[in-house]
Every structure is written in C-alpha cells, then in structure tokens.
Backbone as ProteinMPNN parsed JSONL, in Angstrom:
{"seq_chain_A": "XXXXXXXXXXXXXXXXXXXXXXXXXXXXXXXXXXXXXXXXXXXXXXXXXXXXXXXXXXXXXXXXXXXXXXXXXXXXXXXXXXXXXXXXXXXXXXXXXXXXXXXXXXXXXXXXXXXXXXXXXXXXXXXXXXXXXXXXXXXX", "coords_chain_A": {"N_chain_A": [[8.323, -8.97, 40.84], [9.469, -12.532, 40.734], [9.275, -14.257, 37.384], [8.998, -17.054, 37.353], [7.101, -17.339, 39.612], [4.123, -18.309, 40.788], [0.794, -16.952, 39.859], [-0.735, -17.543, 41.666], [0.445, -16.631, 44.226], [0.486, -13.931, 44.279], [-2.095, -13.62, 45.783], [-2.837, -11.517, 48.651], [-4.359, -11.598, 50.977], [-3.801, -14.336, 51.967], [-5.417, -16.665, 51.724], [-6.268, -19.169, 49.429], [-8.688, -19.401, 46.671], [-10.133, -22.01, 46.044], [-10.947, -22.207, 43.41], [-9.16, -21.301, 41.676], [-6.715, -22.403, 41.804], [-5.236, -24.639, 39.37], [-3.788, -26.895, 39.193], [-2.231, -29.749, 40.264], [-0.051, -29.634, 41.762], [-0.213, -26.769, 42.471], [-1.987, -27.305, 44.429], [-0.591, -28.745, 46.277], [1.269, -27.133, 46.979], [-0.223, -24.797, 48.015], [-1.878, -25.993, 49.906], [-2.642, -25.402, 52.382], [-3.768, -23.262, 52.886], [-5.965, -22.912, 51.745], [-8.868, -21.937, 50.396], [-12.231, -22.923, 50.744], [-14.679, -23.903, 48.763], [-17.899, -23.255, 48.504], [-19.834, -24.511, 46.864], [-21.194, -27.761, 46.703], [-21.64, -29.652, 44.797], [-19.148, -29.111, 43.223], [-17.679, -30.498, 44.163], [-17.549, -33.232, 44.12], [-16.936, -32.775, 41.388], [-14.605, -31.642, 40.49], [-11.066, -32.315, 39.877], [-9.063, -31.605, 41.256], [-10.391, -31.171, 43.694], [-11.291, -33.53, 44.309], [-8.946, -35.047, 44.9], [-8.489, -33.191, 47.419], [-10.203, -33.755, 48.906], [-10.085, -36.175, 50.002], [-7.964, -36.48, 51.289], [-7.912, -34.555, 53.56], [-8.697, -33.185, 56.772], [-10.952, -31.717, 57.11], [-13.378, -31.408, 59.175], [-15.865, -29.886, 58.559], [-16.244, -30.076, 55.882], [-16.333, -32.325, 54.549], [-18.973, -33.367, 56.456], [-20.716, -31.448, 54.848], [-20.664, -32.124, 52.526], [-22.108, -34.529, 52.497], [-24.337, -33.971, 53.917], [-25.644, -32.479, 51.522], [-25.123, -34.404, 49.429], [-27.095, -36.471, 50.197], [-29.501, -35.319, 50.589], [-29.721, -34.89, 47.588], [-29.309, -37.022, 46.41], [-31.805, -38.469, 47.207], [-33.386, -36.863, 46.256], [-33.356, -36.902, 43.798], [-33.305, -39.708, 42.973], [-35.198, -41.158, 44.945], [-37.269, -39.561, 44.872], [-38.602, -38.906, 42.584], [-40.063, -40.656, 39.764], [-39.059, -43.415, 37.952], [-35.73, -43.389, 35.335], [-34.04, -40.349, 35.156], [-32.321, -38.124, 33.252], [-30.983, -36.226, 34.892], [-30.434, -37.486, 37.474], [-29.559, -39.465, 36.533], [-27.056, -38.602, 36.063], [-26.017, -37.437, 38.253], [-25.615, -39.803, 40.067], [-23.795, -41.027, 38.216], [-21.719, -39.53, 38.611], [-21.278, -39.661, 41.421], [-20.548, -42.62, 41.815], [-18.11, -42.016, 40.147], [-16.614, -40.574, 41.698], [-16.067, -42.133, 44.143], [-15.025, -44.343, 43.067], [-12.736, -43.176, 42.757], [-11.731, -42.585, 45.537], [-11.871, -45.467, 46.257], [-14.057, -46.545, 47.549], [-17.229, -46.589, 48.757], [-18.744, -43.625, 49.923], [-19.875, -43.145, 53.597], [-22.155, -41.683, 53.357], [-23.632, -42.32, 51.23], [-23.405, -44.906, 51.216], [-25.515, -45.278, 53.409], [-27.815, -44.021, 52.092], [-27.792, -46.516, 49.88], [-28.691, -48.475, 51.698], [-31.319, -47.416, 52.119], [-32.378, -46.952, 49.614], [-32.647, -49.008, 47.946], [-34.316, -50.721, 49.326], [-36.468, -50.453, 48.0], [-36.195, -50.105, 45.142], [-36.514, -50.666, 41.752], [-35.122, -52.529, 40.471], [-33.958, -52.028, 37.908], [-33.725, -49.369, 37.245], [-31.173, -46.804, 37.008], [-29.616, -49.354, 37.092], [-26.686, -50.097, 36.417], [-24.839, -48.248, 37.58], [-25.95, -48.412, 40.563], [-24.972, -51.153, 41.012], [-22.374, -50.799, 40.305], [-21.906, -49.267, 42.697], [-23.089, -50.663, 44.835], [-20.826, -52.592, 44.698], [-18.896, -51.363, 46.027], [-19.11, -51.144, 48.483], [-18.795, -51.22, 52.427], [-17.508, -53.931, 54.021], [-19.721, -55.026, 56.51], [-20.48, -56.84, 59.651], [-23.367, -58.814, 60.086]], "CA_chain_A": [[7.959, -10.373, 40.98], [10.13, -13.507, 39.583], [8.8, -14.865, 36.459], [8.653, -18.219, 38.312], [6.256, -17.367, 40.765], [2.633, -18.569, 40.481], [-0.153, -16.226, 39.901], [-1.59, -17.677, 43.235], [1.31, -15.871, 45.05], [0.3, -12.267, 44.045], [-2.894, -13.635, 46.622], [-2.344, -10.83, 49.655], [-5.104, -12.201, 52.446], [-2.693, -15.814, 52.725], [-6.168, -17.528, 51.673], [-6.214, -19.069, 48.152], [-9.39, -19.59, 46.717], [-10.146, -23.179, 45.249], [-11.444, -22.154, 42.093], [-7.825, -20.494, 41.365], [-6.217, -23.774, 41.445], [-5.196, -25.207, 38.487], [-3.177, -28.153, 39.018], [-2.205, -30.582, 41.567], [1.403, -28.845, 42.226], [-0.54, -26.086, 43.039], [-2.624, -27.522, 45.423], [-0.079, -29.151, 47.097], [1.846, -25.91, 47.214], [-1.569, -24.26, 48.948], [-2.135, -26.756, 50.679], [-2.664, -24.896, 54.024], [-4.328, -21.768, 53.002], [-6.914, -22.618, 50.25], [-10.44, -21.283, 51.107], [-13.034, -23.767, 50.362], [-15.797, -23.628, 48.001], [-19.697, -23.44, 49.153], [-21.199, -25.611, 46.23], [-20.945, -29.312, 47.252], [-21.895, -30.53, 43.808], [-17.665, -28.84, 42.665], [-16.099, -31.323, 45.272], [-17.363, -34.391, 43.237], [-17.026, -33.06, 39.806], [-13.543, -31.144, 40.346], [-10.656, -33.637, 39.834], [-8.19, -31.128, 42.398], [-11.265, -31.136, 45.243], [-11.579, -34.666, 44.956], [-7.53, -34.869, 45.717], [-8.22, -32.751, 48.341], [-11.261, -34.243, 50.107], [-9.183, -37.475, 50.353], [-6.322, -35.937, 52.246], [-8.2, -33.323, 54.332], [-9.063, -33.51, 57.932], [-12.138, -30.762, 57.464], [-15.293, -32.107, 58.475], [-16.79, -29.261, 57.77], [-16.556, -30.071, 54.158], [-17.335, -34.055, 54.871], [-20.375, -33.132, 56.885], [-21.629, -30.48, 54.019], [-20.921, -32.79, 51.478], [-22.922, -35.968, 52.849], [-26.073, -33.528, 53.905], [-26.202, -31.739, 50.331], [-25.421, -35.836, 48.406], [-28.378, -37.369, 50.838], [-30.692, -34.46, 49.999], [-29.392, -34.698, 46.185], [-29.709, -38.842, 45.936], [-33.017, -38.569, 47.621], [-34.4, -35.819, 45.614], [-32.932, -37.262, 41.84], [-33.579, -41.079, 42.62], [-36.431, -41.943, 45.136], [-38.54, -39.166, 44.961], [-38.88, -39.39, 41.087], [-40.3, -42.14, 39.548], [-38.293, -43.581, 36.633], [-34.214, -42.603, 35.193], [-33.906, -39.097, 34.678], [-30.734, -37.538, 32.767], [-30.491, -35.167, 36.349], [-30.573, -38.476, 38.383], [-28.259, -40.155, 36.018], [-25.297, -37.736, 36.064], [-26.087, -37.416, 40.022], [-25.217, -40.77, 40.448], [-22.298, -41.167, 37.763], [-20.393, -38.575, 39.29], [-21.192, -40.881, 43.169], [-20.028, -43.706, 41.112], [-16.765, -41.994, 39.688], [-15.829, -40.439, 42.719], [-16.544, -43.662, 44.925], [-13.812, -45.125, 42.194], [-11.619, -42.494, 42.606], [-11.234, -43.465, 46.844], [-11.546, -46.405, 46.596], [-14.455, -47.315, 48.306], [-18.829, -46.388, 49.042], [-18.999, -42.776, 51.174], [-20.819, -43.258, 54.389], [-23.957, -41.629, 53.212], [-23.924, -43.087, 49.971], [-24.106, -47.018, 51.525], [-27.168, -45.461, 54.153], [-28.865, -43.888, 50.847], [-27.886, -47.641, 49.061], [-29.833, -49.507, 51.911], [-32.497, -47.127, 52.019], [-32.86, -47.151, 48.068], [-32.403, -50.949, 47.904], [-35.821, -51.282, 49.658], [-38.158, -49.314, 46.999], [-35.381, -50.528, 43.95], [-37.305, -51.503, 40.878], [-34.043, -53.471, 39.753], [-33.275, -51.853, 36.821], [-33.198, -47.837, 37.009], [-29.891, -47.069, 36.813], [-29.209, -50.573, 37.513], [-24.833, -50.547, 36.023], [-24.388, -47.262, 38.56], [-25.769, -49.077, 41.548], [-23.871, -52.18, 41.175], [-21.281, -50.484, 41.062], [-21.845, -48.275, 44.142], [-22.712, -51.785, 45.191], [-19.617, -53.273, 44.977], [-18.087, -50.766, 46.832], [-20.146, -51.221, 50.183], [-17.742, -52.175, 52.842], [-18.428, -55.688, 54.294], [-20.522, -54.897, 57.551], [-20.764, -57.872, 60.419], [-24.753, -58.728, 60.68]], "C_chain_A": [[8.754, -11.194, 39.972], [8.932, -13.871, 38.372], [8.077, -16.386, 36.556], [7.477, -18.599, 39.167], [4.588, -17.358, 40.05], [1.714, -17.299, 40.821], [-0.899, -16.312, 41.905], [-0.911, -16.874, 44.457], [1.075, -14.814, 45.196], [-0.706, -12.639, 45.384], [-2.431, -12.743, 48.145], [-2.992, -11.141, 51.343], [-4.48, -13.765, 52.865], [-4.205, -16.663, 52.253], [-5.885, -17.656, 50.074], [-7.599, -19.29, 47.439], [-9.485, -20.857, 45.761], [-10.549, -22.819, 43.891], [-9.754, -21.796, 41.433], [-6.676, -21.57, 41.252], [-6.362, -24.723, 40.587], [-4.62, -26.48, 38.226], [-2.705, -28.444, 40.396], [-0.809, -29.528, 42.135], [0.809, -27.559, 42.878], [-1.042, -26.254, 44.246], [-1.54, -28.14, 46.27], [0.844, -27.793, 47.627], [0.868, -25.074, 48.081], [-2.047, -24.455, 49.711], [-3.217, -25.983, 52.112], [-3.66, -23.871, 54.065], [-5.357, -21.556, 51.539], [-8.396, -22.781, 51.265], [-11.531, -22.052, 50.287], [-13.919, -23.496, 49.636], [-17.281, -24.211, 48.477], [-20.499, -24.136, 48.372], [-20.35, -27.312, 46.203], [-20.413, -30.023, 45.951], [-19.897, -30.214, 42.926], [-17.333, -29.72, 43.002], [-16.299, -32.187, 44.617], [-17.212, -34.254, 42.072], [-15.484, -32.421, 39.787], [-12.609, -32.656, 40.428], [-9.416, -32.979, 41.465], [-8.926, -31.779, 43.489], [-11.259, -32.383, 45.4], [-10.483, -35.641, 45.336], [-7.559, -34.765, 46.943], [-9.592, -33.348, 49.664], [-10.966, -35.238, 50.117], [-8.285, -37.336, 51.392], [-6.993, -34.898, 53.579], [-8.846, -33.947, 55.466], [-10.408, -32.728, 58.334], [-13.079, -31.74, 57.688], [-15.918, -31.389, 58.216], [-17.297, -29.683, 56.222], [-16.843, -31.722, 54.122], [-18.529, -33.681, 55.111], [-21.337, -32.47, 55.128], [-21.605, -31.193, 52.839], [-22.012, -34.424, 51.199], [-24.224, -35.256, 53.055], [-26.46, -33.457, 52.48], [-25.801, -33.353, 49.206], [-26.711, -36.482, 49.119], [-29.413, -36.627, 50.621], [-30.715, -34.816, 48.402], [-30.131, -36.096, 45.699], [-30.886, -38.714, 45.998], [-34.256, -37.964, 46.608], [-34.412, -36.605, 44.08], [-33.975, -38.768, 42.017], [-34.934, -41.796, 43.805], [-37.855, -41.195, 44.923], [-39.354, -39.201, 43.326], [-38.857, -40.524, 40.257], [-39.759, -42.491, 37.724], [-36.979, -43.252, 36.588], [-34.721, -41.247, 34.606], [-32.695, -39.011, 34.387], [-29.986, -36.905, 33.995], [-29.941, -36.576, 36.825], [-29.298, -39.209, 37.537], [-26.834, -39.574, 36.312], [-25.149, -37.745, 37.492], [-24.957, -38.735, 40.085], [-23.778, -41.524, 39.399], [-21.205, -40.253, 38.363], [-20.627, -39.244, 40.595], [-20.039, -41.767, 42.229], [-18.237, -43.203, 40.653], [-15.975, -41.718, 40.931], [-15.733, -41.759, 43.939], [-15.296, -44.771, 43.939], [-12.588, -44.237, 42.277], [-11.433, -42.729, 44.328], [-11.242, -44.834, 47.155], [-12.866, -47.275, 47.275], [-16.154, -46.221, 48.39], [-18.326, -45.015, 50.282], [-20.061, -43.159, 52.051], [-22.157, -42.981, 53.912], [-24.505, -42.165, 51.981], [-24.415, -44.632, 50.301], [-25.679, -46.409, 52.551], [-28.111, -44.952, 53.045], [-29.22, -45.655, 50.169], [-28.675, -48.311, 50.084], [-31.301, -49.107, 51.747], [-33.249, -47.59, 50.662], [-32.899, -49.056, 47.594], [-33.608, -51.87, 48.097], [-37.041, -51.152, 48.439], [-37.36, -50.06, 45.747], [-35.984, -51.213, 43.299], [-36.368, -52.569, 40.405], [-33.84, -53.179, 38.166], [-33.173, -50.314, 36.483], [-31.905, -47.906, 37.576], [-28.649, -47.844, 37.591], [-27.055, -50.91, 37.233], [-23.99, -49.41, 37.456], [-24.365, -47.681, 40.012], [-25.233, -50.337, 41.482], [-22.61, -51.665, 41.167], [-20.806, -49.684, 42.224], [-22.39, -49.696, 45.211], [-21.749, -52.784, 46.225], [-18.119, -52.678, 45.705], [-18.226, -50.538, 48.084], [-18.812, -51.756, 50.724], [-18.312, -53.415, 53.607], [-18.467, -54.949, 56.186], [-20.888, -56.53, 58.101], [-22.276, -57.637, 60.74], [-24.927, -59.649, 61.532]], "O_chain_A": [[8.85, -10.907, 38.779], [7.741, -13.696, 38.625], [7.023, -16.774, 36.052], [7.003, -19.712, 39.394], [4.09, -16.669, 39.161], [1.844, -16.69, 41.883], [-1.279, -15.554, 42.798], [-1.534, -16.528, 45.461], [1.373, -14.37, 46.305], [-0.298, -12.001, 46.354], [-1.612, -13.36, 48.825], [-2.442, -11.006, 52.436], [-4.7, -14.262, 53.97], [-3.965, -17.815, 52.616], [-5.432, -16.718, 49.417], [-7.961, -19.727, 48.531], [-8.91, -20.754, 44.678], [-10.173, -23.747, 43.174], [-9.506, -22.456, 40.424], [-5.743, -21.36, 40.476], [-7.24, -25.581, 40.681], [-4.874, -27.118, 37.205], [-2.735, -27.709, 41.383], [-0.991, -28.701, 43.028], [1.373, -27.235, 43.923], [-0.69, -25.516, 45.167], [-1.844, -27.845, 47.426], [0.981, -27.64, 48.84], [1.446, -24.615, 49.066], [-2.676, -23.658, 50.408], [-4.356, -26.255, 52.491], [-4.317, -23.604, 55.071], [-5.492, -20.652, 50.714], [-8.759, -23.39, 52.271], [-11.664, -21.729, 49.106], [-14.163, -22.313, 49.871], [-17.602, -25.372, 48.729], [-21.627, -24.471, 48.732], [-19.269, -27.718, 45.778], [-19.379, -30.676, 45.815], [-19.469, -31.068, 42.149], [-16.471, -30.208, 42.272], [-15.235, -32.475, 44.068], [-17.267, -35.262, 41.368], [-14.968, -32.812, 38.74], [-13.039, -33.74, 40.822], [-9.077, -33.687, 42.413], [-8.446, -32.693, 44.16], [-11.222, -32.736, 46.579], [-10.7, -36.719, 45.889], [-7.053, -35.575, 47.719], [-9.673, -33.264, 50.89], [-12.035, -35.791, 50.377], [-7.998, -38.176, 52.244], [-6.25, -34.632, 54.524], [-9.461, -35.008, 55.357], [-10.96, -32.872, 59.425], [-13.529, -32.6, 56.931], [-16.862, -31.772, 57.525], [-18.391, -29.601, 55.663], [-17.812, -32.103, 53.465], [-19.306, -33.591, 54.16], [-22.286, -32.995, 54.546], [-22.505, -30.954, 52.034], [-22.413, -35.05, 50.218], [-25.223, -35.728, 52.512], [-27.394, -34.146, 52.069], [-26.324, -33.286, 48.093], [-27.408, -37.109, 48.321], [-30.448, -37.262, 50.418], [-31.837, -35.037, 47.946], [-31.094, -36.263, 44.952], [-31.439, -38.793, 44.901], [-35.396, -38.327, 46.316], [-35.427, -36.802, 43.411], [-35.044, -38.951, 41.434], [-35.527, -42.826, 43.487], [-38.99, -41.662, 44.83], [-40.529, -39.503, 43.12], [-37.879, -41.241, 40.049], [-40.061, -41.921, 36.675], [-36.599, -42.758, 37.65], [-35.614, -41.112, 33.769], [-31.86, -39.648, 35.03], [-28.77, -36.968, 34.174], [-28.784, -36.765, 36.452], [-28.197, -39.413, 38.048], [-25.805, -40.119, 36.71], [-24.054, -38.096, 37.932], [-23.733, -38.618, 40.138], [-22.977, -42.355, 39.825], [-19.996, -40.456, 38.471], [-19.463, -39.439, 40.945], [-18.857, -41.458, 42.077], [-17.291, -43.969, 40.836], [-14.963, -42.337, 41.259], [-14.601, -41.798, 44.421], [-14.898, -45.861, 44.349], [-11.502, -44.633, 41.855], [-10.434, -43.449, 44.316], [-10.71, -45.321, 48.153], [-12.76, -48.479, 47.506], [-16.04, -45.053, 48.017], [-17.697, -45.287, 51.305], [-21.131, -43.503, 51.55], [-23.111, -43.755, 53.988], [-25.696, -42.408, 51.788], [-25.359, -45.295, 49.87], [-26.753, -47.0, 52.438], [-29.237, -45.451, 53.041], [-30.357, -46.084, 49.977], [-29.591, -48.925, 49.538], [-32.238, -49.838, 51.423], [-34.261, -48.281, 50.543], [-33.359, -49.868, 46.791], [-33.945, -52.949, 47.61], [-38.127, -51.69, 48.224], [-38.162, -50.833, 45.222], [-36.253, -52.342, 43.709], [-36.899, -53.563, 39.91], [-33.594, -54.066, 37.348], [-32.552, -50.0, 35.468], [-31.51, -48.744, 38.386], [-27.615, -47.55, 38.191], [-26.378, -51.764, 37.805], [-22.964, -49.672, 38.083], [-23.373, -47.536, 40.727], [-24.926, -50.505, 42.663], [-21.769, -52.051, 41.979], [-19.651, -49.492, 42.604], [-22.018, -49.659, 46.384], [-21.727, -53.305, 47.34], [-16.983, -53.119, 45.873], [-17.506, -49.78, 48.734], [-17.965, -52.403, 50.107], [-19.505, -53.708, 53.69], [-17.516, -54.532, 56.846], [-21.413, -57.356, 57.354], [-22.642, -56.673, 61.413], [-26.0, -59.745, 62.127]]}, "name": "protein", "num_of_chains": 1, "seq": "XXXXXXXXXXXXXXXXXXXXXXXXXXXXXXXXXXXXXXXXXXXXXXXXXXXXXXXXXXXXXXXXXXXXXXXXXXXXXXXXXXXXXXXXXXXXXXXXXXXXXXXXXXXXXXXXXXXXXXXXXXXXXXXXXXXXXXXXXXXX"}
C-alpha cells in the first residue's frame, strides 16, 4: 500500500462507515459508498453528517431524522414543564444546524406551530426566535 492512501481505502466491503470519516476531503472522496449511521441525534451534532445531509438525496435519513427530532422536541420541550439542560442542548443543536442550511427543517416549523400554542414566552425564549426567524414565509 502507497503511503498516500487513506486508511479508509484498506475498507474491503466498498462501504465506508461514517464514523471513520474524518474530514470533509474524505467525505467527498466516499461520497458514494459511506454506510450511514443509526443514531439520529450524530447527524445534527457531527459537522461531516451535517455536510452530508445537505447534499444527499436519502430520504431514508430525512424521514428518520424528522420522526426521531419530533419525538425528541416533543419529549424535551412540551411534555416537561419548565427549561431543562436536556431540552436546552436539544434545541441548540436545532438552532445550530437550522444556521448551518440556512433555513427551519420541515418538522421543526410543524413542532414551532404546535409549540407556539402552549409557549409560556420565555423558556428557551433566544433558541426559538431564532428557529423563528428561520420559518419560511407561508401564504395564509
């Protein structure tokens, strides 16, 4: 083997496994043949996955990531009454990734109207304004 050649190359099944990806060059180099990861909560805290769930045509991994954030939101922020530290980080990592595309994920704006109704106006009142201000403008 060259000296050159990425560890990820020795890989013999052609799949790579996302955890094994260390940098963007890699991933773009893998592109094709990287084997997804089963915990949701990686795709918003990894900075690669959230590269790659920008660019990617899976819905598998859309779908599984909007059930397991609408269970997550639901569970951290309406069913518990008050800010929790859980509920906080929940929703800063929405908030960063939601800044890192650019824009409110689908299930994130139907969580924000739901939560909008019950909203005391001030639990973690700086997170939803800014998940907010990322709603896209809807014709009523």
């Amino acid at each position: 083997m060259a000296h050159d050649e990425s560890p990820l190359s020795q890989i013999i099944s052609g799949k790579v496994p996302i955890y094994r990806i260390k940098s963007f060059k890699e991933l773009l180099s893998n592109f094709s043949n990287l084997e997804m990861t089963t915990q949701s909560h990686a795709m918003l805290s990894s900075t690669t996955l959230q590269h790659l769930l920008s660019v990617t045509n899976d819905r598998t991994m859309a779908v599984r990531l909007s059930f397991w954030l609408h269970h997550r939101l639901c569970e951290e922020l309406v069913t518990v009454v008050g800010e929790t530290d859980r509920g906080r980080e929940l929703i800063k990592t929405v908030v960063k990734f939601s800044g890192f595309i650019q824009e409110c994920l689908p299930v994130c704006e139907a969580f924000l109207f739901r939560y909008l109704c019950t909203w005391n106006g001030s639990d973690y009142l700086p997170y939803i304004s800014k998940l907010i201000g990322k709603l896209r403008l809807l014709p009523f």
